[in-house]
C-alpha positions in Angstrom: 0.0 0.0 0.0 2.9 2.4 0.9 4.3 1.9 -2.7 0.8 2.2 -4.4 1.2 5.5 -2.4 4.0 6.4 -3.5 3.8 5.7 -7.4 0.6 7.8 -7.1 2.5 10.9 -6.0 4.7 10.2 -8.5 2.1 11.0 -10.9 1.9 14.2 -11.8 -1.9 14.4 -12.5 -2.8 12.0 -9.6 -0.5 13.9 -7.3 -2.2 17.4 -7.9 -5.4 15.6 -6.9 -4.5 14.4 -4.1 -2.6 17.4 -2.7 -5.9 19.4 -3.6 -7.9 17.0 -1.7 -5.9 17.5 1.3 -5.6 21.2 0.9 -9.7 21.6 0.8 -9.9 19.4 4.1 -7.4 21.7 5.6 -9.7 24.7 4.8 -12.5 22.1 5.8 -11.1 21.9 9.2 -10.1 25.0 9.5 -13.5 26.5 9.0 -14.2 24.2 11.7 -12.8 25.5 14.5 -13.1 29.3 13.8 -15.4 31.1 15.7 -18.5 32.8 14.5 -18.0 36.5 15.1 -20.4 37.1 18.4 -19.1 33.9 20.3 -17.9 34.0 23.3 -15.1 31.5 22.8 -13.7 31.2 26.5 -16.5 30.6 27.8 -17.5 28.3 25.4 -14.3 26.3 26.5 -16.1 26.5 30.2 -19.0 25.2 29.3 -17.5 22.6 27.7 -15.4 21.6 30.3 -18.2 21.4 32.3 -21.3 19.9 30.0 -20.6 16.5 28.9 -20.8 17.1 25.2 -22.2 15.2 22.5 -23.9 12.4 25.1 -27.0 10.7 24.0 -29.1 12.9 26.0 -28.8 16.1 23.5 -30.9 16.0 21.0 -28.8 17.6 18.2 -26.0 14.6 19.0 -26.3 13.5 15.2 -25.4 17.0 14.1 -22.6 17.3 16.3 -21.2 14.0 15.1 -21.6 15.1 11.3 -20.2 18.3 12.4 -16.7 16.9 13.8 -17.6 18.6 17.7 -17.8 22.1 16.2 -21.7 22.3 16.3 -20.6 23.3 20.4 -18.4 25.1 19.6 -20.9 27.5 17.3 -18.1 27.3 14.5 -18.4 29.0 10.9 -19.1 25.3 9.8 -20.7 24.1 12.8 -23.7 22.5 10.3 -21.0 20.5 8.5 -22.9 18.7 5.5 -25.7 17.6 8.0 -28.5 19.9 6.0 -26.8 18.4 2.8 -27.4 15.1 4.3 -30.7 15.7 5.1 -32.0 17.8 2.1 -30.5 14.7 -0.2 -32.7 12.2 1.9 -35.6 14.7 1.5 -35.0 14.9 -2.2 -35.2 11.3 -2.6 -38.2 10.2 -1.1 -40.1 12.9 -2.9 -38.5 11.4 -6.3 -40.7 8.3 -5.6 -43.6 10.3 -4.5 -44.1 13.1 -7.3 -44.0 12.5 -10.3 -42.5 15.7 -11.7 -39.1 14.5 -9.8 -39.2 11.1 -10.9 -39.7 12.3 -15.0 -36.3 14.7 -14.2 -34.6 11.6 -12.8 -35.0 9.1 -16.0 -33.8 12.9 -18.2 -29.8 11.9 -17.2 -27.6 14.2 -16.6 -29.9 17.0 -17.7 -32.5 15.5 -15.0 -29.8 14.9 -12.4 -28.3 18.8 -12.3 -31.5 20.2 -11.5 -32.6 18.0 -8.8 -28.7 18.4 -7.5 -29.9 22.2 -7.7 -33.0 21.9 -5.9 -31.0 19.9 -2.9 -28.7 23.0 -2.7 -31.7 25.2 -2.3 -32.8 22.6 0.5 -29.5 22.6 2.0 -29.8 26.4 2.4 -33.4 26.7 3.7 -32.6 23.9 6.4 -29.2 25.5 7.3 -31.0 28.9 8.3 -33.5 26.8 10.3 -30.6 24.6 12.5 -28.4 28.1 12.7 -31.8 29.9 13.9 -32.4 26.8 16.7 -28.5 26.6 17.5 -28.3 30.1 18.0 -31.7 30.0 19.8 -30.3 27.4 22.4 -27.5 29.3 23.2 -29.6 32.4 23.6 -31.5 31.1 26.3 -29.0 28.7 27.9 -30.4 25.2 26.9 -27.1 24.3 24.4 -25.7 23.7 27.8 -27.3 22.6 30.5 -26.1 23.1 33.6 -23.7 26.0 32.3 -24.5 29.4 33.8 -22.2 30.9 31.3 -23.1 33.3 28.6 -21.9 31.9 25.5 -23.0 35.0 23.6 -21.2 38.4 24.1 -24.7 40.5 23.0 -27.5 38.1 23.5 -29.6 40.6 23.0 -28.5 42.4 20.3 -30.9 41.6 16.8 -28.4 42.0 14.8 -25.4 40.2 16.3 -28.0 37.1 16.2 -28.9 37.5 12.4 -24.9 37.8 11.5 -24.6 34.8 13.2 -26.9 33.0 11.4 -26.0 34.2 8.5 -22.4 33.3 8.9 -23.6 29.6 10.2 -25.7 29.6 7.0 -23.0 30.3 4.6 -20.3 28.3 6.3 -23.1 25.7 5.2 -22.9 26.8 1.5 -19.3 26.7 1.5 -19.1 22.9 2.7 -21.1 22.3 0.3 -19.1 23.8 -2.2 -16.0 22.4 -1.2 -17.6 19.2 -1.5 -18.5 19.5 -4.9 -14.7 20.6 -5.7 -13.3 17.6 -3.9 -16.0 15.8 -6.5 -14.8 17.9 -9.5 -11.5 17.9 -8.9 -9.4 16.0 -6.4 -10.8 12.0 -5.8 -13.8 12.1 -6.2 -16.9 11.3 -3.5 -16.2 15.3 -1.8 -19.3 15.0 1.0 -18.6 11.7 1.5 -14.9 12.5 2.1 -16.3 15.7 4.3 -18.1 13.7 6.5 -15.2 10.8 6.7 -12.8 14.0 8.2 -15.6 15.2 10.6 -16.2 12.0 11.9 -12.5 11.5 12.3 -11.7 14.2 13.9 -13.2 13.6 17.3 -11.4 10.0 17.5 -8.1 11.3 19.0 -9.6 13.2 22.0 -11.9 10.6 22.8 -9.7 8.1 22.4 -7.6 10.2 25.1 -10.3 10.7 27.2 -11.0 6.8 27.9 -7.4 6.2 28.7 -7.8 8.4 31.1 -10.7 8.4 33.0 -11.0 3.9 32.6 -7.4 2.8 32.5 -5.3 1.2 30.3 -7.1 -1.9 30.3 -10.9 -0.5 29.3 -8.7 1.3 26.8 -7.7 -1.8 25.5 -10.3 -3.5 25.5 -12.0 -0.9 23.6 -9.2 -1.1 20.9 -9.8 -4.6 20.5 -13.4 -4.0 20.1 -13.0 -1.4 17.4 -10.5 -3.4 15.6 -12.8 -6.7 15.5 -15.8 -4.0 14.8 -14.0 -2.9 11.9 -13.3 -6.1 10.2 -16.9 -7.1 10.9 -17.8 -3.6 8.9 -15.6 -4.1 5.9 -16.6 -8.0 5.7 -20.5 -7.0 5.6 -20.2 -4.1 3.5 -17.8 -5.8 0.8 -20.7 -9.4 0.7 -23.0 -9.2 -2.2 -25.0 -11.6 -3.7 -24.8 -11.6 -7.7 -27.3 -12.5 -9.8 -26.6 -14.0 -13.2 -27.7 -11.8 -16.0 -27.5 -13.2 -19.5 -28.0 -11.4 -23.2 -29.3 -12.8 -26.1 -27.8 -12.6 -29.1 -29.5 -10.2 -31.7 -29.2 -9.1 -35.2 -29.2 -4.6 -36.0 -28.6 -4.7 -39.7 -25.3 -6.8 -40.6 -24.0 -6.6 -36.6 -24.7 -9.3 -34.0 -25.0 -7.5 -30.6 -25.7 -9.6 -27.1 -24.5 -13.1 -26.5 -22.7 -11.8 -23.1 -22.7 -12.7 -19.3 -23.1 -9.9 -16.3 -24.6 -10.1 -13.1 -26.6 -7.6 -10.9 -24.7 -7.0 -7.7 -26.7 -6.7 -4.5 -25.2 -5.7 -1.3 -26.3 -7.4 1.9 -26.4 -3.8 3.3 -28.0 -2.1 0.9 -29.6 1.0 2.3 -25.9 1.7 3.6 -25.9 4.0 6.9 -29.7 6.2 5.9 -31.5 4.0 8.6 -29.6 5.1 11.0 -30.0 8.5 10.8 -33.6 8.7 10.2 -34.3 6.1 13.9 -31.5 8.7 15.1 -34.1 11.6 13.7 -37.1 10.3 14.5 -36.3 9.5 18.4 -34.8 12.9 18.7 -39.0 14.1 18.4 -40.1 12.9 21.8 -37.9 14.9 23.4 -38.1 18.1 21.2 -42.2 18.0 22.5 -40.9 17.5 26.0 -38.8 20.4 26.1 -41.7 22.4 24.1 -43.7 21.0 27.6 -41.2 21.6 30.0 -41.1 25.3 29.0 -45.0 25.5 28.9 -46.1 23.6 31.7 -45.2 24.0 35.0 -46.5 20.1 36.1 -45.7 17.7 33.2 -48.0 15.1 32.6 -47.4 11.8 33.1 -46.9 10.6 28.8 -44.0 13.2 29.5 -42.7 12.0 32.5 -42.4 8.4 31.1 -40.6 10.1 27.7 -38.1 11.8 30.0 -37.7 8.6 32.3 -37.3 5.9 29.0 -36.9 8.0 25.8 -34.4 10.4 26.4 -31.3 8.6 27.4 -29.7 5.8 25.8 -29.6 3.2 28.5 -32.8 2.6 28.9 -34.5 -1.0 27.2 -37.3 1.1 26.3 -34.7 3.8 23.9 -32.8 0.2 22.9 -35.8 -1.9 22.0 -37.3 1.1 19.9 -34.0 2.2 18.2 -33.7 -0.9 17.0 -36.9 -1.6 15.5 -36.9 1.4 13.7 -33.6 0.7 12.0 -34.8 -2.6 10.8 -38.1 -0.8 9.3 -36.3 2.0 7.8 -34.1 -0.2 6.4 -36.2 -2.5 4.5 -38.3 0.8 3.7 -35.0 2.5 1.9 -34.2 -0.9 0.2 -38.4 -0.9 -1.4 -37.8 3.1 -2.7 -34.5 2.7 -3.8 -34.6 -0.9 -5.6 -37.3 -1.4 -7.7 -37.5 -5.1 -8.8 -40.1 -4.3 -11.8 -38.0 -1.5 -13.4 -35.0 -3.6 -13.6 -37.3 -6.8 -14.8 -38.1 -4.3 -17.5 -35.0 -2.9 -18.5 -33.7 -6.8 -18.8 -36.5 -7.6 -21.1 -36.1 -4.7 -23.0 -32.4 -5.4 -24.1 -32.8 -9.0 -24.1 -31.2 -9.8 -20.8 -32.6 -12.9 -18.8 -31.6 -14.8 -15.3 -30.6 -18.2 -16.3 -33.7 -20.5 -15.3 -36.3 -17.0 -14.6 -38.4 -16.2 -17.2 -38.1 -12.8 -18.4 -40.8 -10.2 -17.3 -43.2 -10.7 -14.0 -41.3 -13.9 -13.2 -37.9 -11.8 -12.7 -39.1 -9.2 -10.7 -40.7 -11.4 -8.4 -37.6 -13.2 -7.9 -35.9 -10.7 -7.8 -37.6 -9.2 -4.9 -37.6 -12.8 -3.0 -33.8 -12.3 -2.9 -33.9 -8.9 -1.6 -35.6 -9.9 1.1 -33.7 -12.4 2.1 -30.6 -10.1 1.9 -32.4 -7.2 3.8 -33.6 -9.4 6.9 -29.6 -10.2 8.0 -28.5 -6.6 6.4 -31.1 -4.9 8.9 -30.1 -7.0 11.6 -26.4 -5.9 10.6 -27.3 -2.3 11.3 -29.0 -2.4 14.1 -26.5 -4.3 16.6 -24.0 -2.8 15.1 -25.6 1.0 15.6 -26.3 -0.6 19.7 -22.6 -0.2 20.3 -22.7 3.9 20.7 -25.5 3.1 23.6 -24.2 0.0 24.9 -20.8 1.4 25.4 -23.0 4.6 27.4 -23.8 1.8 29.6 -20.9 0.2 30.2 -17.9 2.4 30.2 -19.9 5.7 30.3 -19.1 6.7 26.8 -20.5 9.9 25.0 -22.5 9.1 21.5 -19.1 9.8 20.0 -17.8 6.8 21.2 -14.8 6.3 18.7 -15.7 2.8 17.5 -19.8 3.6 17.2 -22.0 2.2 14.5 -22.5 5.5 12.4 -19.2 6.4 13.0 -17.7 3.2 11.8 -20.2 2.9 8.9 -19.4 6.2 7.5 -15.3 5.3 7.9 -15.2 1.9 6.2 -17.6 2.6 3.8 -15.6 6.4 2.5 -12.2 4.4 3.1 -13.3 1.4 0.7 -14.4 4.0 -1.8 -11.9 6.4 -2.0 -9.5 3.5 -2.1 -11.2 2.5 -5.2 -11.5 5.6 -7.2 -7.7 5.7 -6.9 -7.5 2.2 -7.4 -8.9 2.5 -10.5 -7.1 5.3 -11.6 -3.5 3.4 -10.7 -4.6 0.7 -12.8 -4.9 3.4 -15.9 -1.4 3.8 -15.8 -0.6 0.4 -15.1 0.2 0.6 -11.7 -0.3 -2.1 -9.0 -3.2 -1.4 -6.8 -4.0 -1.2 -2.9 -6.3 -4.4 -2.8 -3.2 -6.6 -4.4 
C-alpha cells in the first residue's frame, strides 16, 4: 500500500489531486474551528469543560457528530454537511412520490443537475432553520445545560443574532461547495470525504479521554473492540449476492450484438448508513415535544414524564428496543424506494437480458424481490447491533455518543475508506500501476 502511495505521487496528475484534496480538508477543518463573530469562545471552553458534550441525552448529537464537535463550539461550519445530508434524503423520497421529480430523474444528466440544484436550495433553507435553533439554544441557555455561562457576548442584540446565522448559514454553503470541488476535482466522493474528516476528527480526544478516566485496560479492550468492529464492517459491506444476468444474441442490420454474461450485484447492506440517521431523527421528536412541555407547563403530565424517564437517554430497554426496531423498518423501507424489482425486470427484457432459469418479465421481478428480502432481513439485523454499540458502550464504560468505534461512526469510515481507495484504485490501474487491494 505504501508503494501504491508512493507511485501515485509520482504521478503528476494523480498527485495534484490528491494534494488538492488534502488542501480543501485543511480549509475544511479550519472552517471548523473558527469562531463565529459574536461567540464568546472562552466561555464556550467553560462550558464545555463542564457539560458533557455530544452524550445521547442532546438532542442535536447527530449533528454534532456530522459536524466533527464544532456544532458546540458554534463554529463558521458548525452544520458540516448535516443539511446536505438531510435535504439529499428529503430529495429522494419525494422522487418516488411526485411524479415531476421522478420524470427529471429518468432525463440523465440533464434531469440529475436540477434535482442536484434543488438539494442545494434545500440545503440552504434547512441551514438557516438549524443556525436559527442553535443560536436560539445558546440564547436562552439550553445548548448547555447546567452551564451558567453566557456563550454570547450581545445576546440581545438583533443583529449580532442575524450575522450569526448568516455566517452559520453560509459556512453551510461553503461545505457544500468544497464538496462539490473535492467531487470535480481532487478524488472524487467530496461529501462523502467531508463527512469521513468530521467524523474522524473527534477519534483522538476521545480516544484520550478513555485512557484516562478507565485505565489502560478499558482502553484496550476498547481497541480490541473497534479493531474486531471494523473487520466485521468491511466484511459486511464488501458481501454481495450476484445474480446471473444473460444477453441474447440479436441481429441490427449486418451486426450481431448480445450473446454476453453480467450479473446484478446486490449488497447485503444495501440502504448503507440512511436508517440510522432517520431512527436517530425520528427519536430525537419525543424529546423536542418534551422540552416544548417543560417550557409550557409547570407540572408535566405523566406521557411526558415516562418520555423523560425511558426516551431520552440511551440506556434505557425502552430507547434500545425502539431504536432498534426502527432501523430494521427503515431499512427495508429504503431498500423498497430505492430498488425497484419491476423497473429492472423491465429494463432486462427490453435489451434482451434474462436470469438463467427465470423467465423474463413478471417472473424476474418477483424473484428478484424474493432475494432482496432475504438479503435485507440479515443486512437490517447488521445495522442495528452494530448501531447498539454507541449506547451500549454509554452503559458500560460511560461513553458519550461519540464513542470512537460507534455504529454510524464506523459505517461512515469503512464505507468512504473502501471508496476512496477504489477511485484511486482505479485510476493506478490506468497507468498500469499495482493497486492497494493486491
Amino acid at each position: 500500500m505504501l508503494t501504491a502511495f508512493t507511485r501515485a505521487f509520482r504521478t503528476p496528475d494523480l498527485r495534484k489531486k490528491l494534494l488538492f484534496t488534502l488542501g480543501i480538508i485543511a480549509l475544511f477543518r479550519l472552517g471548523s474551528v473558527l469562531p463565529t463573530p459574536g461567540v464568546h469562545t472562552e466561555n464556550i471552553a467553560l462550558c464545555l469543560k463542564d457539560a458533557q458534550a455530544g452524550s445521547s441525552s442532546n438532542i442535536y448529537g447527530m449533528v454534532q457528530l456530522f459536524s466533527g464537535g464544532a456544532l458546540l463550539k458554534l463554529s463558521v461550519f458548525a452544520l458540516g454537511i448535516m443539511p446536505y445530508i438531510t435535504a439529499s434524503i428529503i430529495l429522494q423520497l419525494l422522487v418516488v412520490v411526485i411524479p415531476r421529480l421522478e420524470a427529471l430523474k429518468k432525463e440523465g444528466q440533464a434531469g440529475q443537475s436540477k434535482i442536484t440544484q434543488y438539494t442545494r436550495y434545500l440545503t440552504v433553507g434547512l441551514a438557516i432553520l438549524q443556525s436559527t435553533a442553535f443560536i436560539a439554544l445558546a440564547r436562552s441557555g439550553q445548548l448547555f445545560p447546567g452551564c451558567r455561562q453566557d456563550v454570547l457576548l450581545d445576546k440581545d442584540n438583533v443583529f449580532a443574532i442575524i450575522t450569526m446565522v448568516l455566517t452559520m448559514t453560509a459556512g453551510t454553503a461553503v461545505v457544500m461547495w468544497l464538496g462539490e470541488l473535492i467531487t470535480d476535482r481532487g478524488v472524487g466522493n467530496g461529501m462523502s470525504i467531508l463527512i469521513f474528516t468530521q467524523v474522524i476528527a473527534v477519534f483522538p480526544a476521545e480516544l484520550l479521554r478513555i485512557a484516562q478516566t478507565k485505565g489502560s485496560f478499558v482502553f484496550a479492550v476498547v481497541m480490541a473492540v473497534g479493531i474486531a468492529m471494523i473487520a466485521l464492517v468491511v466484511m459486511v459491506e464488501q458481501a454481495q449476492r450476484r445474480i446471473p444476468v444473460q444477453y441474447a444474441k440479436r441481429m441490427v442490420g449486418r451486426r450481431m450484438y448480445g450473446g454476453t454474461s453480467t450479473y446484478i450485484p446486490l449488497k447485503v447492506n444495501q440502504a448503507g448508513i440512511i436508517p440510522v440517521i432517520f431512527a436517530s431523527s425520528l427519536l430525537y421528536l419525543p424529546q423536542l415535544v418534551t422540552t416544548l412541555f417543560s417550557n409550557t407547563q409547570e407540572e408535566p403530565n405523566a406521557i411526558v414524564q415516562w418520555i423523560n424517564q425511558n426516551m431520552v437517554t440511551g440506556d434505557t430497554p425502552a430507547y434500545m428496543i425502539t431504536f432498534f426496531l426502527l432501523i430494521v423498518f427503515f431499512t427495508y423501507f429504503y431498500v423498497s424506494i430505492t430498488f425497484n424489482p419491476v423497473e429492472v425486470a423491465d429494463n432486462m427484457k427490453k435489451y434482451g437480458g434474462f436470469i438463467p432459469g427465470i423467465r423474463p418479465g413478471r417472473p424476474t421481478a418477483e424473484y428478484l424481490s424474493y432475494v432482496l428480502s432475504r438479503l435485507t432481513a440479515p443486512g437490517s439485523l447488521y445495522l442495528g447491533l452494530i448501531s447498539m454499540v454507541p449506547i451500549v458502550a454509554l452503559a458500560l464504560v460511560g461513553a458519550s455518543q461519540n464513542f470512537p468505534f460507534g455504529g454510524t461512526s464506523i459505517l461512515i469510515m469503512v464505507g468512504v475508506g473502501l471508496d476512496t481507495v477504489k477511485q484511486i484504485e482505479s485510476q493506478l490501474q490506468q497507468r498500469n500501476y499495482e493497486g492497494f487491494l493486491k
